[in-house]
N, C-alpha and C positions, 0 to 999 in steps of 0.2 A: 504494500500500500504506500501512495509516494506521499506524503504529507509537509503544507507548507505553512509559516507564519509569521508574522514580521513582529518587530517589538520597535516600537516608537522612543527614539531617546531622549525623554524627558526629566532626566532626573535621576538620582540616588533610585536604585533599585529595592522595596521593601515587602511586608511581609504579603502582601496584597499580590505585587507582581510574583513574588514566587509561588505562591499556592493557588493565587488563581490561574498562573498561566506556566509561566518557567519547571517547577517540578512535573509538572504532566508533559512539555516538551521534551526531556529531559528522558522519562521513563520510555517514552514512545521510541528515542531512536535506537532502542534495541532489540526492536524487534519490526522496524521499517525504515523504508525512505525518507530519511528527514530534510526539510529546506527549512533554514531559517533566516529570515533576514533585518538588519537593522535599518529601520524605516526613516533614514536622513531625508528624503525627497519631504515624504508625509511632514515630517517635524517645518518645513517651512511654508506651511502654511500660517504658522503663528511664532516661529521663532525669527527672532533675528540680529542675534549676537552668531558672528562666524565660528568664534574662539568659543563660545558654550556648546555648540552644535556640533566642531570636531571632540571639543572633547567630551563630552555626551556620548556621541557615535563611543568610543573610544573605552569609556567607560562601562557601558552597554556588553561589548566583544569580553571584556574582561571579566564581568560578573558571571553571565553566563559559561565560559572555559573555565572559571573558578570553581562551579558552579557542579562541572561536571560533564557538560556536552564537548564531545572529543567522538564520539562517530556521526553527528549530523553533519549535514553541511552550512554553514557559514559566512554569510555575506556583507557585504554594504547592498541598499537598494542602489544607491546613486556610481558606482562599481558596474550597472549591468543598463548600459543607456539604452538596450533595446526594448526594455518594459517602458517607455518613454512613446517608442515607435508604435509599439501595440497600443497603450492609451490612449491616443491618436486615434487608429483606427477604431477604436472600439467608443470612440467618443462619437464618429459620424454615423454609429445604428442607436445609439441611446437616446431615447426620448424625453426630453425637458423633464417634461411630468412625472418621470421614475426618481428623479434628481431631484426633484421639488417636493417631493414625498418621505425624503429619507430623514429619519428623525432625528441623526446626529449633527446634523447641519443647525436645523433649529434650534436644537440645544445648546451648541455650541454660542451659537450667534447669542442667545437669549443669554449664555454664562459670561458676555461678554468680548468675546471675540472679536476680530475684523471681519467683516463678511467678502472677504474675497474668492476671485471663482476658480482657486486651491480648494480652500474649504468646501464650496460647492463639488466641487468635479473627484474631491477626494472619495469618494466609492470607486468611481470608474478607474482611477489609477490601483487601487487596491484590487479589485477585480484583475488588471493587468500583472498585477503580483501573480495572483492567484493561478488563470489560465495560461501566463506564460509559461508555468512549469508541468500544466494539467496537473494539479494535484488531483486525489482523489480524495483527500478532506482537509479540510481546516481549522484546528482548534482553536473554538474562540467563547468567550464570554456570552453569558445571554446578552447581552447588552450590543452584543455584533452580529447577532442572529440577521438584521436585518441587509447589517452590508452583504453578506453571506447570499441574500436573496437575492438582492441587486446582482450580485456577481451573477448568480444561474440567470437571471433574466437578461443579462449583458448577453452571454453564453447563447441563448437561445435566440435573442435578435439576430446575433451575426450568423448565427449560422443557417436563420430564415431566409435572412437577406440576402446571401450569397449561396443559399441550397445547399450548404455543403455540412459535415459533421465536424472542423475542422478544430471548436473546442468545446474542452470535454468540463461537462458538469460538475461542479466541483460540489462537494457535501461538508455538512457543520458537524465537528467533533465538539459537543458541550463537555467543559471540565466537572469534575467531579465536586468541585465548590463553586455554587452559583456567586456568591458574597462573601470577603473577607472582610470581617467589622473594625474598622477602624476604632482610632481610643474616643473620638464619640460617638460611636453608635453607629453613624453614615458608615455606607462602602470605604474602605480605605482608599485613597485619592489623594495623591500630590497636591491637587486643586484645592482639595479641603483642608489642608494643613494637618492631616489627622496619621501619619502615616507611623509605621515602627520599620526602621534600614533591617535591611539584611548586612549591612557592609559597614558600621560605623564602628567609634571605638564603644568598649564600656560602662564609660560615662551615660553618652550619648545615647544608648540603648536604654541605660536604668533611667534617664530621664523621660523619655518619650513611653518607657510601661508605666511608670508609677504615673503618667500624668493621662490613664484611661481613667472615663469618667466613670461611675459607679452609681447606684441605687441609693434610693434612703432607707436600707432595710435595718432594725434594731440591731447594736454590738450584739453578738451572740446569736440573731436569731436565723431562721433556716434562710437559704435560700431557694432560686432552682435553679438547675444546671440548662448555661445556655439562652439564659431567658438575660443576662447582663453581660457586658460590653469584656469582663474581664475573663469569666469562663467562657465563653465564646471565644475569643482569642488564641488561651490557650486550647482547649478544644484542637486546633489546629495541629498543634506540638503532640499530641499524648495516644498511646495503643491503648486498645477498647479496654485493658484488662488497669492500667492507671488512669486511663477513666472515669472507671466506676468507683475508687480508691477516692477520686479528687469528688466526685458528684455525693458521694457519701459523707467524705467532708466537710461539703456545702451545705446539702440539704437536710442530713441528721445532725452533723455536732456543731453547725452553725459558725464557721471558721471565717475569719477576716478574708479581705478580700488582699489586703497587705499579703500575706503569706500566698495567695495565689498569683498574686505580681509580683513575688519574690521566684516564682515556680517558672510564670513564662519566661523571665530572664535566665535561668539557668536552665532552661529546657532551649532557648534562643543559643545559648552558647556553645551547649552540647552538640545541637545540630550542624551549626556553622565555623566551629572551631574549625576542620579540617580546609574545607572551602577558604575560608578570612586569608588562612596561610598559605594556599596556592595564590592568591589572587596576589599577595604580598610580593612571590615570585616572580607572577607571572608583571607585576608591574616594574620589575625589575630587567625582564627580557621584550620589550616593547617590538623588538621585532619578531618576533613566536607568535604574538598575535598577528601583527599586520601581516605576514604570510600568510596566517591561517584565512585570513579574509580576504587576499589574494587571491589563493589557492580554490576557496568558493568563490571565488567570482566569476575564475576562469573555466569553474566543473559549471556553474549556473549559462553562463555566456554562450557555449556550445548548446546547452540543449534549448536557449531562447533563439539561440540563430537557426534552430530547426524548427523552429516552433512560427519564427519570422517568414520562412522562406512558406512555408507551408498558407500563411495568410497570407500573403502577399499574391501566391500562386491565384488563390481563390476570389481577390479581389479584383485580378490585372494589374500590380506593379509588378516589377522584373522583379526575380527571384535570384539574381545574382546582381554583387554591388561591391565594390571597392573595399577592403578591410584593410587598414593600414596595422 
């Protein structure tokens, strides 16, 4: 199964990106096709510091090889200009109204955004992500379910329009965590200010758990597990069998929630101790990465220029062109 996804480099990587998207990347390419790519194109539609953006991208490639992805493939979007050439074409079968419909645009715009026709057009270039490598699914949040659709319906214009099968339908892999709860409650979200690093020091870790917001339930008395911002959290960290150890300590012996933000942290540490220290290396070998993203660009590049020739075929441009 060829499986594709991009990650957008906005930021310190935290517990939200990794359990909602990254650990299920991560599981998956061992046992298929992995494409992953770092979604620089995507990021400027609202970024625009040059020097945050390479180093974002940069950051991004590092957490994830920290991380543990060492048999997917690994890219820059902006590394492979032929999903550029497809967005293009795939712009002249899409109709206004599919675009005008898509609800991250309006939310975006409503969160404040620029409404530029980046933001606008940003499905169809994701879509180009997508069918340029025919994946056969894409893991993605509910919350992207709907790009997902747009992509199959891009999929299904062109290849009305030009009668042909030439790309192939791509399907939604929902992760196994709809929502990671931030320390208020809200999804975890960069935007929201609410997030816990996967990648900071100590410190900075013990300050962003101890500052989850909490209930007004009586010293001592029960709780329920899950129903508050802090054992939801952890939740995330713990086997069914500590679990039930921690829910028992909520609900029967009525235990501070201090001691369970004491638990996410050293459950936070245990996890990413190994990971922290590769990343420490690997930011020490800065060229180990940039090959590696290299190295996908040029495995990605080959089979977009097959994927090119084959559109091009089915619309009338020439199928051979100049490659410097």
């Amino acid at each position: 199964m060829k499986v594709i996804s991009g990650i957008q480099p906005s930021g310190k990587i935290h517990l939200g990106n990794y359990f909602g998207a990254v650990k299920q990347h991560i599981q998956l390419q061992e046992a298929h096709e992995c494409f992953y790519f770092i979604a620089d194109y995507h990021a400027l539609t609202s970024q625009r510091d040059p020097a945050a953006l390479r180093q974002a991208s940069d950051d991004i490639a590092l957490d994830y090889m920290a991380l543990g992805l060492d048999k997917a493939t690994l890219y820059r979007q902006s590394d492979v200009p032929e999903v550029q050439e497809l967005a293009w074409l795939l712009n002249c079968v899409t109709p206004v109204g599919l675009m005008q419909r898509a609800p991250a645009f309006k939310e975006k715009v409503e969160a404040g955004l620029s409404a530029n026709m980046g933001l606008f057009s940003y499905p169809i270039l994701m879509a180009a992500d997508i069918l340029m490598l025919g994946a056969d699914v894409v893991p993605v949040g509910k919350d992207q379910l709907p790009h997902i659709d747009i992509a199959q319906d891009i999929a299904a214009s062109f290849n009305a329009a030009f009668k042909s099968d030439v790309l192939k339908r791509p399907e939604p892999l929902l992760g196994p965590i709809p929502k990671v709860p931030g320390t208020d409650g809200q999804k975890m979200s960069k935007s929201y200010g609410n997030t816990i690093d996967v990648f900071a020091s100590p410190a900075v870790i013990k300050r962003q758990v101890m500052s989850i917001i909490t209930d007004s339930r009586p010293v001592g008395g029960p709780g329920k597990w899950g129903s508050d911002n802090v054992s939801a959290i952890l939740d995330l960290f713990v086997s069914e069998t500590e679990r039930k150890l921690y829910q028992a300590d909520l609900e029967v012996n009525g235990v501070g929630y201090g001691l369970l933000k004491a638990a996410i942290i050293e459950k936070h540490e245990q996890l990413f101790r190994n990971a922290a220290r590769r990343r420490e290396f690997l930011q020490d070998e800065p060229l180990v990465v940039q090959e590696t993203l290299y190295e996908g660009a040029r495995r990605v590049r080959k089979i977009a220029r097959e994927t090119l020739a084959r559109v091009r075929s089915v619309v009338g441009l020439p199928t051979t062109w100049r490659v410097s």
